[in-house]
C-alpha atoms as one frame of an Amber mdcrd trajectory, in Angstrom:
protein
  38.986 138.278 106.935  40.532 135.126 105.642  39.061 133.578 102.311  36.867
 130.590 103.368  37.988 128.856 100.698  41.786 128.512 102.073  39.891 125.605
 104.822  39.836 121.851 103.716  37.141 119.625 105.315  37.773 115.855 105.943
  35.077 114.358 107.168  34.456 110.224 107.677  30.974 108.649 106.827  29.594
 106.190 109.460  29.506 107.373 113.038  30.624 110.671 111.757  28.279 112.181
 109.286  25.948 109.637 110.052  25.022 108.428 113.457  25.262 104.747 112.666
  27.649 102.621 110.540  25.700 102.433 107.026  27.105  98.402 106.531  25.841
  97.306 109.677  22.357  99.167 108.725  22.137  96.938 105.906  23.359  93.963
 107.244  21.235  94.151 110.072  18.175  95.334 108.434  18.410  92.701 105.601
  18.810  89.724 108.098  22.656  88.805 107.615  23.852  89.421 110.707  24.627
  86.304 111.587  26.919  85.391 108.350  28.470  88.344 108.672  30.011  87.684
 112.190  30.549  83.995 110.644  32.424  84.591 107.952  33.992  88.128 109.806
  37.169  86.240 111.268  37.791  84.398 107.937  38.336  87.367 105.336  39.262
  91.245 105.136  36.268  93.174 105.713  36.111  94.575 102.424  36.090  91.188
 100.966  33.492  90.571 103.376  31.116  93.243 102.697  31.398  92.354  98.627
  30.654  88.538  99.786  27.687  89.840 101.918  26.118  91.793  98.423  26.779
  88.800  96.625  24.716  86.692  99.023  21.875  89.402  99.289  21.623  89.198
  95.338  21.382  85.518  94.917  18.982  85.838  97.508  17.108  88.078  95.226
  17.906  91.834  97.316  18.107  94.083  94.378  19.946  96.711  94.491  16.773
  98.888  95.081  16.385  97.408  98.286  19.068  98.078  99.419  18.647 102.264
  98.453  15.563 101.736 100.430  17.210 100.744 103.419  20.033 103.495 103.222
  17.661 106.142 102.572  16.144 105.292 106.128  19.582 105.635 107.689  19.029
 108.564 110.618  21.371 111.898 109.385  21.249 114.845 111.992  19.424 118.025
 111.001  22.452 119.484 112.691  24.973 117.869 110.337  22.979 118.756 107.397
  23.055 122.305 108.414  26.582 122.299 109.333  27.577 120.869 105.656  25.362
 123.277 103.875  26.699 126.115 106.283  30.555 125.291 105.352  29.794 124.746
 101.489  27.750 127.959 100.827  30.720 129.822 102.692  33.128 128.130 100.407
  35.244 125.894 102.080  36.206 122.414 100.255  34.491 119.353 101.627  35.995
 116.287 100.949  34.518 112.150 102.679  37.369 109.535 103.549  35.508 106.539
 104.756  36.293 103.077 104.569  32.222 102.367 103.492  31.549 102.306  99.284
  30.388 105.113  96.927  26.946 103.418  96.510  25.905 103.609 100.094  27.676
 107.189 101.078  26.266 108.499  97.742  22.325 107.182  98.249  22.459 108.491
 101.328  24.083 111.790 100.579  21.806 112.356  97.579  18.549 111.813 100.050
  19.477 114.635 102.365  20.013 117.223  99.234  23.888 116.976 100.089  25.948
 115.156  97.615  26.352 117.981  95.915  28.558 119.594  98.993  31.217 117.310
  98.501  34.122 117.715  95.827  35.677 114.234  96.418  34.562 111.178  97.981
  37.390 108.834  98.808  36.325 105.743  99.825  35.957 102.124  97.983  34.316
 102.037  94.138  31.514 100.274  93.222  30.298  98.723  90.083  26.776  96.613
  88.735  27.186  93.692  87.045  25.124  92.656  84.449  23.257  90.861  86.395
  21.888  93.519  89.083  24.647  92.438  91.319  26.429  95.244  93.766  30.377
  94.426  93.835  32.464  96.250  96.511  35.718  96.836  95.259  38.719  97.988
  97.587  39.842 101.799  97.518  43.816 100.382  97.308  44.164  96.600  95.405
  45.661  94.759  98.024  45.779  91.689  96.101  47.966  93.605  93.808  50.103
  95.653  96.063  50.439  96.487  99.797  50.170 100.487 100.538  52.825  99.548
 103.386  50.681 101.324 106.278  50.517  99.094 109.352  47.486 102.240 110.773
  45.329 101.241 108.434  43.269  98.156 106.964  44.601  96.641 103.370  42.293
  97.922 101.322  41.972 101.450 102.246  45.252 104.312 104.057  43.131 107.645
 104.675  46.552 108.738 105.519  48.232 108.165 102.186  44.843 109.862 100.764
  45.200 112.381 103.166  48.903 113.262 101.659  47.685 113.333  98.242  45.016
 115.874  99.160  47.367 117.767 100.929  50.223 118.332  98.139  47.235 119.368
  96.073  45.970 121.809  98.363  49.334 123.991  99.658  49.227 126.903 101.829
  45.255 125.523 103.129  44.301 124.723 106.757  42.360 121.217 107.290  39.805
 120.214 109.239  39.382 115.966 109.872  36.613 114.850 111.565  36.194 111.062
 112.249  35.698 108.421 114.701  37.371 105.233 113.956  40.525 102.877 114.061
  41.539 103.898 110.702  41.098 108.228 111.012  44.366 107.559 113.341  46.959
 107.333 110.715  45.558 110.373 109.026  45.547 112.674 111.782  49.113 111.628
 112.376  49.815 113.689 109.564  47.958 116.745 110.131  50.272 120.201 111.097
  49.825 122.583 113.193  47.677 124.926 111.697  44.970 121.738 111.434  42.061
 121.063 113.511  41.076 116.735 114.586  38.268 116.677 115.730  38.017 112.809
 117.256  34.207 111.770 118.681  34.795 111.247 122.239  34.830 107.455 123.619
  35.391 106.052 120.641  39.205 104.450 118.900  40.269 107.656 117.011  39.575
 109.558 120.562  41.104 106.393 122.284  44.283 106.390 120.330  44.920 110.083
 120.513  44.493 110.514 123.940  47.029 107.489 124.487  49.425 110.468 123.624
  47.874 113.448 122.131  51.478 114.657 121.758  52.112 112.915 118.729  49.263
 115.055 116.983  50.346 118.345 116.055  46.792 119.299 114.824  44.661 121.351
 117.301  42.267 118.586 118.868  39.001 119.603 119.509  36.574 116.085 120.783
  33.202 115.962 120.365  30.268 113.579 121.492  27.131 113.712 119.208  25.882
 115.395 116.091  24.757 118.250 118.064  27.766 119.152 119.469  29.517 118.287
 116.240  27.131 120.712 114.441  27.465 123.424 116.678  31.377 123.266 116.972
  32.051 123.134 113.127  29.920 126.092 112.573  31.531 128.133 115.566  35.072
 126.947 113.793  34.198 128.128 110.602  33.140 131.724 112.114  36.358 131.929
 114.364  38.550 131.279 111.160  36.746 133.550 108.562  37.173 136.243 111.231
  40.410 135.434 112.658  42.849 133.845 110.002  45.683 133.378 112.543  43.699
 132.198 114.893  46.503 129.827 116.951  46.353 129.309 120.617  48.994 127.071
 122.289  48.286 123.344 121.451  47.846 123.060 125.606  44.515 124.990 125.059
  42.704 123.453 122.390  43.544 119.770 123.867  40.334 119.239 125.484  38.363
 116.425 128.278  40.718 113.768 129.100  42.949 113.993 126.344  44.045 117.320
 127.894  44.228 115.345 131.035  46.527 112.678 129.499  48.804 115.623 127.869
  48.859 117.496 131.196  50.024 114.377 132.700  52.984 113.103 130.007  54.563
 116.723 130.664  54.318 117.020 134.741  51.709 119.961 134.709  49.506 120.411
 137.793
């Protein structure tokens, strides 16, 4: 039986762990919606969502509000159990998200799961002295460029990926995500990896554009049920079966198996 512990789990935050996306929860519930898609074309979003806490705060949104917003955001029983599941059996869980520690970590903490994760990577936070939340960005674009065209300014999940990775030799990885920016990451998954891509959505999109260019087993997946049930099953199938490698034709699954079929002539 393979030691649990050899599997690294990636997971992303909004739309992934959580059903929604945990800045547009706030933003909507907190009635800025409409600056937001104002001042959206003029600025990188992670500028934006620091302008958008400095506005709530002169407003006079503390930041306890806001916690009582994000602890109403909707997490899955399903996921819950599937973290819990994969953490008591020993296996390294690890966030990559492109939201901010204070809203991933409130939110965490509320469903008794914070404690599951080793690592979150995603952009810091800090209080000012004056109550005020400040969004900072994961990589200091205004310093620097992390040279990754995938990936927005502030934030390469790949280049975090690779720096997990080289820390982590001879271990098989699991990323789960759902977005633009899970692409460039999953790029540089092997072939002992598992993406698992939520169906209908841009990391599915992208990857079944050509699902050849992922060496990583794909397995797609449509709501926090399914997501649930299929990390659990994945965890069993690998404790029991270490070497557990089919052909990369029969783990590509839906219509990205369709699109793969069709870029190599099968019937």
């Amino acid at each position: 039986m393979v030691e649990i512990k050899e599997l690294v789990m990636l997971f992303d935050f909004d739309k992934t762990i959580i059903e929604c996306d945990s800045d547009d929860w706030v933003i909507q519930n907190l009635g800025f919606t409409e600056l937001f898609n104002t001042l959206l074309p003029t600025m990188p979003y992670n500028s934006l969502m620091d302008r958008i806490m400095g506005e709530l705060h002169s407003q006079g949104t503390t930041i306890q509000d806001i916690a009582e917003w994000l602890i109403k955001v909707p997490l899955s029983p399903n996921i819950t159990h599937a973290i819990k599941s994969a953490y008591a059996s020993g296996c390294d869980l690890r966030i990559v998200s492109n939201a901010n520690t204070f809203f991933i970590e409130t939110i965490l903490k509320h469903n008794g799961v914070l404690h599951c994760f080793s690592e979150i990577n995603t952009n810091p936070v800090s209080i000012e002295e004056d109550g005020r939340l400040k969004i900072l960005p994961y990589h200091d674009f205004n310093s620097s460029s992390h040279g990754c065209n995938l990936c927005p300014p502030n934030l390469c999940k790949g280049l975090v990926l690779r720096r997990i990775q080289a820390s982590s030799v001879k271990k098989r990885f699991v990323y789960v995500g759902d977005g633009k920016n899970d692409y460039c990451p999953s790029l540089k998954l092997t072939t002992i990896d598992y993406v698992m891509p939520r169906k209908h959505l841009p990391l599915w999109d992208a990857i079944c554009s050509d699902p050849t260019l992922i060496s990583a087993s794909i397995h797609e997946w449509e709501d926090a049920n399914e997501l649930g049930r299929m990390l659990i099953n994945l965890i069993s199938i690998l404790m029991m079966k270490p070497n557990h490698d089919l052909a990369f034709e029969d783990y590509v699954s839906g219509d990205c198996k369709s699109s793969y079929d069709s870029a190599h002539g099968s019937s």
